[in-house]
C-alpha positions in Angstrom: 0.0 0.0 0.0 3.1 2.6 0.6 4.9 2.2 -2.5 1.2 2.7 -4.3 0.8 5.7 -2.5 4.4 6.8 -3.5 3.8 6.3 -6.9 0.5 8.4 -6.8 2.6 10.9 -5.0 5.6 10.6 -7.2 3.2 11.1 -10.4 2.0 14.2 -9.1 5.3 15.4 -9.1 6.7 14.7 -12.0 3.7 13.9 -14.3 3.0 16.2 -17.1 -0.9 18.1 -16.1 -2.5 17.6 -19.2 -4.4 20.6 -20.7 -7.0 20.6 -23.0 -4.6 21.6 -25.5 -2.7 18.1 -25.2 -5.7 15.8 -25.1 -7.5 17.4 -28.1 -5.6 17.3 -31.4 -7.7 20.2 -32.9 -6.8 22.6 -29.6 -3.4 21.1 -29.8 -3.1 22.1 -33.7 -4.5 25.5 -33.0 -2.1 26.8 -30.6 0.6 25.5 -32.8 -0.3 27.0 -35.5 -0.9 30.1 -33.7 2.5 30.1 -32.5 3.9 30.0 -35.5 1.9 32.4 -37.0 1.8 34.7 -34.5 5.9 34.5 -33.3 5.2 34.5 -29.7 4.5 32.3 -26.9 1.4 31.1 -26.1 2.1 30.3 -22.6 3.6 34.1 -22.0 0.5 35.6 -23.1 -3.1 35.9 -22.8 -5.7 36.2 -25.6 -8.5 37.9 -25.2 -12.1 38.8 -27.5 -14.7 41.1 -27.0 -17.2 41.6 -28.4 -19.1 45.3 -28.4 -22.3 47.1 -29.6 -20.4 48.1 -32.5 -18.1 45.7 -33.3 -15.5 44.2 -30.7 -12.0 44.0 -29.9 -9.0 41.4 -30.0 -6.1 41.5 -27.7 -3.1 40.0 -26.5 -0.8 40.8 -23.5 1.8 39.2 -22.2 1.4 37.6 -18.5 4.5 39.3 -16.8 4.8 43.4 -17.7 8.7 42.8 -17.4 8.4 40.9 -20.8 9.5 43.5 -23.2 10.3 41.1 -25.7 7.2 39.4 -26.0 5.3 42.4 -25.5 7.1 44.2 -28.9 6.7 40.7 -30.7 2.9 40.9 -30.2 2.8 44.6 -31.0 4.6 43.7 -34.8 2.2 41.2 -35.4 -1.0 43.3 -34.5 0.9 45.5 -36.9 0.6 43.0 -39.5 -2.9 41.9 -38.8 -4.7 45.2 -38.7 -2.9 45.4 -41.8 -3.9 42.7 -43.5 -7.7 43.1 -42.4 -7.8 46.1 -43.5 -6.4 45.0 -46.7 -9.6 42.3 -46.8 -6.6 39.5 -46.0 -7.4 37.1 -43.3 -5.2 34.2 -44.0 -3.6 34.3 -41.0 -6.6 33.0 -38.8 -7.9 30.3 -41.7 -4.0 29.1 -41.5 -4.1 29.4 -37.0 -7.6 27.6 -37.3 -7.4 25.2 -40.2 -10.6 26.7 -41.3 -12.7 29.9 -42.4 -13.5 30.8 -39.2 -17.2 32.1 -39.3 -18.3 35.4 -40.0 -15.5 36.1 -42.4 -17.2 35.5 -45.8 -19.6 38.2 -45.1 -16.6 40.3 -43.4 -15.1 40.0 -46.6 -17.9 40.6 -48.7 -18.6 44.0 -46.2 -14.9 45.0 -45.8 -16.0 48.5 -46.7 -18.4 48.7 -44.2 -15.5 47.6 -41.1 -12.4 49.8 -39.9 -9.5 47.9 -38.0 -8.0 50.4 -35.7 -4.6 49.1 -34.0 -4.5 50.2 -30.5 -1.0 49.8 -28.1 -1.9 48.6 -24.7 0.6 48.5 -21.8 1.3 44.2 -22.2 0.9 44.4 -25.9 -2.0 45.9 -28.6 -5.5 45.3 -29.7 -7.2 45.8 -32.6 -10.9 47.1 -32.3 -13.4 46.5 -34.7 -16.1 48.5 -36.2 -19.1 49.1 -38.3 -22.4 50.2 -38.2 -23.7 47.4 -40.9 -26.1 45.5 -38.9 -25.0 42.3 -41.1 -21.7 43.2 -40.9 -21.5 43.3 -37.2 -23.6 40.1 -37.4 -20.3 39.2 -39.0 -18.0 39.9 -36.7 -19.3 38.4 -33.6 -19.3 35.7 -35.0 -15.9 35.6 -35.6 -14.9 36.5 -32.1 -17.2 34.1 -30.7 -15.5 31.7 -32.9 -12.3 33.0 -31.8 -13.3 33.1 -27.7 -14.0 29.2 -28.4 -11.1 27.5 -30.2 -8.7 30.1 -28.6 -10.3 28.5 -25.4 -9.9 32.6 -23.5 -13.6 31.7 -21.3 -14.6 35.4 -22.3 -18.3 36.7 -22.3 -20.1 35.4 -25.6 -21.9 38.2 -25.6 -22.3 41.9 -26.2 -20.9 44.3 -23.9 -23.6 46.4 -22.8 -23.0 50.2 -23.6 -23.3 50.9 -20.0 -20.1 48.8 -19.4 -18.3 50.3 -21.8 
């Protein structure tokens, strides 16, 4: 009975704590993908989506504000992105995803109606969203929805009430 109880011990030691991440092939794909694409750590920094009365905002920060590195590595590639989506070019999260994530035909189809405006932040940037095209706003919550669930970030699914903001 004591060396069974050691061994349950010693494996919570020096046992790997599996995440969702490493038990689910599409999570796991997902976050490498994203790092790749993204060129920063996954693990020093937090995603997060929200989603707003007109439109909704993506950001990323890194966990500890001592991380310069990370935080100016995030900063390029929200650079890049806003860029891109502007520029009707979202690649990037069909490649992260392995999919066309929802809500990007029609954001496509409306990119005219939608301004990506890059924001710094002090851990890193964001990108806020916005239209005033009922379908296109449609549009984009359903991407960030999309994005809050297979980026796994637990944020609200819902609309931000104005008051809040």
């Amino acid at each position: 009975m004591k060396a069974l109880l050691l061994v349950g011990l010693s494996c919570l030691v020096v046992c790997p704590v599996f995440t969702h991440a490493q038990t689910d092939p599409h999570a796991a794909g997902v976050d490498h993908r994203g790092e790749h694409a993204m060129g920063f750590s996954l693990e020093t920094t937090r995603h997060h989506f929200e989603l707003l009365p007109d439109g909704g905002i993506i950001e990323v920060d890194v966990n500890d504000e001592k991380d310069t590195a990370t935080r100016d590595e995030i900063r390029g590639h929200f650079v890049h992105i806003a860029s891109m989506f502007s520029a009707n070019n979202f690649e990037i999260p069909m490649f992260i995803h392995d999919t066309v994530p929802p809500g990007v035909p029609v954001m496509k189809e409306k990119s005219k109606a939608i301004t990506y405006t890059l924001q710094q932040t002090p851990g890193g940037a964001r990108i806020k969203i916005q239209t005033d095209d009922p379908e296109a706003l449609k549009a984009v919550h359903e991407f960030l929805v999309f994005q809050i669930r297979d980026h796994r970030t637990g944020d609200p699914e819902t609309v931000r009430p104005p008051s809040a903001l």
